[in-house]
C-alpha positions as CSV (number, residue, x, y, z in Angstrom):
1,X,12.7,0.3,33.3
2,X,15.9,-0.3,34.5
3,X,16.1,1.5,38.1
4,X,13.1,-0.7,39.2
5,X,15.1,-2.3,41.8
6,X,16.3,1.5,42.9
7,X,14.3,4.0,45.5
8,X,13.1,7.2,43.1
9,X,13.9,10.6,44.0
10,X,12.2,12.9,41.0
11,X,10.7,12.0,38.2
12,X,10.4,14.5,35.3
13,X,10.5,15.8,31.5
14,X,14.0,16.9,30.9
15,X,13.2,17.5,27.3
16,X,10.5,16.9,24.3
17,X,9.7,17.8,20.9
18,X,6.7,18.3,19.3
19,X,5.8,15.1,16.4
20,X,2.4,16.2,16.3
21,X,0.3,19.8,16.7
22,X,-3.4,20.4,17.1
23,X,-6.1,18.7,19.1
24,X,-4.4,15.5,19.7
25,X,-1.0,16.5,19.8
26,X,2.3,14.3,20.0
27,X,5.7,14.4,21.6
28,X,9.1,12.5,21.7
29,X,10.1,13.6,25.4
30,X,13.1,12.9,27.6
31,X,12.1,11.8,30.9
32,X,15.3,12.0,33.9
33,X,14.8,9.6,36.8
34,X,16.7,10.9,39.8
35,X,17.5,8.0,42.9
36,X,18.4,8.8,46.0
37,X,21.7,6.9,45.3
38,X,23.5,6.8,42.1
39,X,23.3,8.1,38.9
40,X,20.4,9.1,36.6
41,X,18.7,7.8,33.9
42,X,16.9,9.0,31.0
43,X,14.2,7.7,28.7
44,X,13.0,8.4,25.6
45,X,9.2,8.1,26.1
46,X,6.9,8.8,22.9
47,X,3.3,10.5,24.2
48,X,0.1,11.0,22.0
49,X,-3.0,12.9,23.1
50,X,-6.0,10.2,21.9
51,X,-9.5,10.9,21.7
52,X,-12.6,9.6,21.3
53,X,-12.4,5.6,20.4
54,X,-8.7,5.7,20.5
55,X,-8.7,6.6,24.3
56,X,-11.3,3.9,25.2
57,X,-9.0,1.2,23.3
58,X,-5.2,1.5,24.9
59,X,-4.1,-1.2,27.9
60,X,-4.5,0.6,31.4
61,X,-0.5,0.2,31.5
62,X,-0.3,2.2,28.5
63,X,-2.4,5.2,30.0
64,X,-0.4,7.5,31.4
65,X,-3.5,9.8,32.5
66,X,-7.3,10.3,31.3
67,X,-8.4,13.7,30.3
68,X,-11.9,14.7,31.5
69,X,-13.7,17.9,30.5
70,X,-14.1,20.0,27.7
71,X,-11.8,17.7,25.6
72,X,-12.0,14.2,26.8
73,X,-9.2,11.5,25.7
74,X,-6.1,9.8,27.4
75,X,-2.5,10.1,26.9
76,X,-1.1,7.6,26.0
77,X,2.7,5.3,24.8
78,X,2.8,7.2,21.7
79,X,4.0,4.3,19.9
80,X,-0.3,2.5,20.4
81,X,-1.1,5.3,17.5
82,X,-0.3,4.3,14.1
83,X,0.6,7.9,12.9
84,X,2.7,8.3,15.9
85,X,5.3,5.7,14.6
86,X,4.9,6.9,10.8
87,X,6.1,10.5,11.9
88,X,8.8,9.0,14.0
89,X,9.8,6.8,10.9
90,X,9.9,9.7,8.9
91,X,12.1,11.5,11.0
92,X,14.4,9.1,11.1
93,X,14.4,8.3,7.3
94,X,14.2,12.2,6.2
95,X,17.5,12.8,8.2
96,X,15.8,15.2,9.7
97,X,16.4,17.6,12.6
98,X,13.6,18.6,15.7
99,X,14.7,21.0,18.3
100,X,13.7,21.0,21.8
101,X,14.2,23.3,25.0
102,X,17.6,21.3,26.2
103,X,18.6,19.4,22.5
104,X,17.4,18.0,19.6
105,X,16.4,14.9,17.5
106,X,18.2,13.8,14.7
107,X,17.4,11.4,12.0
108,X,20.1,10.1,10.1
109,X,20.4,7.5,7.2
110,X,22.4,5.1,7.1
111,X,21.2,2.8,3.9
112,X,18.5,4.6,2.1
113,X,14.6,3.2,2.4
114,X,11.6,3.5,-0.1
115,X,8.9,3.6,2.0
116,X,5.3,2.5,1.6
117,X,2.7,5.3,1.1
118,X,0.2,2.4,3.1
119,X,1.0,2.0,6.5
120,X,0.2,-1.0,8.7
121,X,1.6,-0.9,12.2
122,X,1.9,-4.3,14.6
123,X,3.2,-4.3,17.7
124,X,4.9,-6.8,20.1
125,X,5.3,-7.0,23.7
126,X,7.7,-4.4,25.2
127,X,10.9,-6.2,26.4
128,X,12.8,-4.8,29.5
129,X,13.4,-1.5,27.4
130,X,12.8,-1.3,24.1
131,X,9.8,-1.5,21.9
132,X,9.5,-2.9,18.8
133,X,7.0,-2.9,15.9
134,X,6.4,-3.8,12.6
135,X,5.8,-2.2,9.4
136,X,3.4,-3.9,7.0
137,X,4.8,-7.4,8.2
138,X,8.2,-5.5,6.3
139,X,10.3,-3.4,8.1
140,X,11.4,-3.3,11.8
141,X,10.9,-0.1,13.9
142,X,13.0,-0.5,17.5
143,X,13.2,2.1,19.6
144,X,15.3,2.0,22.7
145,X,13.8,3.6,25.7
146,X,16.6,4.1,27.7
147,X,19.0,6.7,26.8
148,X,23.0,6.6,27.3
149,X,25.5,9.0,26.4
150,X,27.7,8.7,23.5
151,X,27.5,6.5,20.7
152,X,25.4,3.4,20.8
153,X,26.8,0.2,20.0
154,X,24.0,-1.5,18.5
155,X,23.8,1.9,15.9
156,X,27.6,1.7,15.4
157,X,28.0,-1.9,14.8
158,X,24.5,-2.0,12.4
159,X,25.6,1.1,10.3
160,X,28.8,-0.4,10.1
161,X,27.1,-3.6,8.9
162,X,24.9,-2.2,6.6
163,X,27.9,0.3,5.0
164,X,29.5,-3.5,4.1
165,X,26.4,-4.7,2.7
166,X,25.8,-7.6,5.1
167,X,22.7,-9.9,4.7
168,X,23.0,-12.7,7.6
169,X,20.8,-9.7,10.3
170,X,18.8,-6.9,9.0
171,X,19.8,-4.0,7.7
172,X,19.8,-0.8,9.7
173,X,18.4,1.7,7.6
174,X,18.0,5.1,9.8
175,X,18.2,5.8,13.5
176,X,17.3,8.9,15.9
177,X,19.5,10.5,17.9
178,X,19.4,12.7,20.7
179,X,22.1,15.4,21.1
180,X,21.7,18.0,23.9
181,X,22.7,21.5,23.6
182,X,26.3,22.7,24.5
C-alpha cells in the first residue's frame, strides 16, 4: 500500500467486474483511496467469496470480512483461491474483454501461451505492491496492485522484449489492463 505513510479520507470500490457468479462469487475491483492531502490512488484488488474449508484456511490479513448466517464463508484476496487466478490467467491469455460500471478489463497477448489443462498454483509473499505466483513451478502470474494511468513501463518494455525474442528475463506473455469509460 503505498499511501501508508498518508492520513485516509475515503476508502471505496470505484469499479469491479464479475470473474466468478453463483454461490461463491468473484471480482476484479477497483478500489480509490482518497487522502486528505494529495492525489488518489487506485488498486486493483481481486475478491472471492470462500466457503466452508476454504474460509477456515486463509491468513487473518487476507480476510477482508467473515460472513455469518444463512451462508457462512469469508471474503477473501482473490488471488488464496486457485480458480481465482486461473480465470484471471485466462483473461489475460484469451484477449479477452470484461466490462464494469466505470471501464473495463482487457486481456491482451503479447507472445502466445499453451496453457496446462492441470493447474497448480504457489504463492509467495506479497511485496510492497504486487503479488506474485506460480503456475505449476512453470509460468509467472504478477499482478500489480496499484494502478497508474497510461501505459505501464514494465508492460511496454516486456512486450517490447518479448516482440524481439529476448531470453536473458522471461517472457511476457499477456497482461490485463484497465481502461475506464470516456
Amino acid at each position: 500500500f503505498m499511501g501508508k505513510a498518508k492520513a485516509i479520507r475515503e476508502v471505496r470500490f470505484a469499479d469491479w467486474v464479475a470473474l466468478r457468479r453463483g454461490p461463491t462469487p468473484a471480482f476484479l475491483t477497483i478500489v480509490r483511496v482518497t487522502y486528505h492531502e494529495g492525489e488518489p490512488d487506485s488498486y486493483l484488488v481481486p475478491l472471492a467469496l470462500v466457503t466452508g474449508d476454504q474460509a477456515a484456511e486463509p491468513a487473518a490479513a487476507s480476510v477482508l470480512t467473515r460472513i455469518t448466517g444463512a451462508r457462512k464463508g469469508a471474503i477473501v484476496d482473490g488471488l488464496l483461491d486457485d480458480d481465482v487466478c486461473s480465470r484471471v490467467l485466462d483473461l489475460a491469455t484469451a484477449g479477452a474483454v470484461l466490462d464494469g460500471r466505470r471501464g473495463s478489463l482487457r486481456g491482451s497477448v503479447v507472445t502466445p501461451l499453451a496453457l496446462p489443462e492441470e493447474r497448480r498454483w504457489s504463492r509467495t509473499s506479497t511485496d510492497q505492491s504486487n503479488s506474485i505466483l506460480f503456475l505449476n513451478d512453470q509460468q509467472v502470474l504478477k499482478l500489480f496492485r496499484r494502478l497508474e494511468r497510461g501505459p505501464s513501463p514494465e508492460f511496454e518494455v516486456g512486450a517490447a522484449l518479448a516482440r524481439a525474442s529476448f531470453t536473458r528475463t522471461p517472457a511476457l506473455r499477456a497482461a490485463i489492463q484497465y481502461e475506464e469509460a470516456g
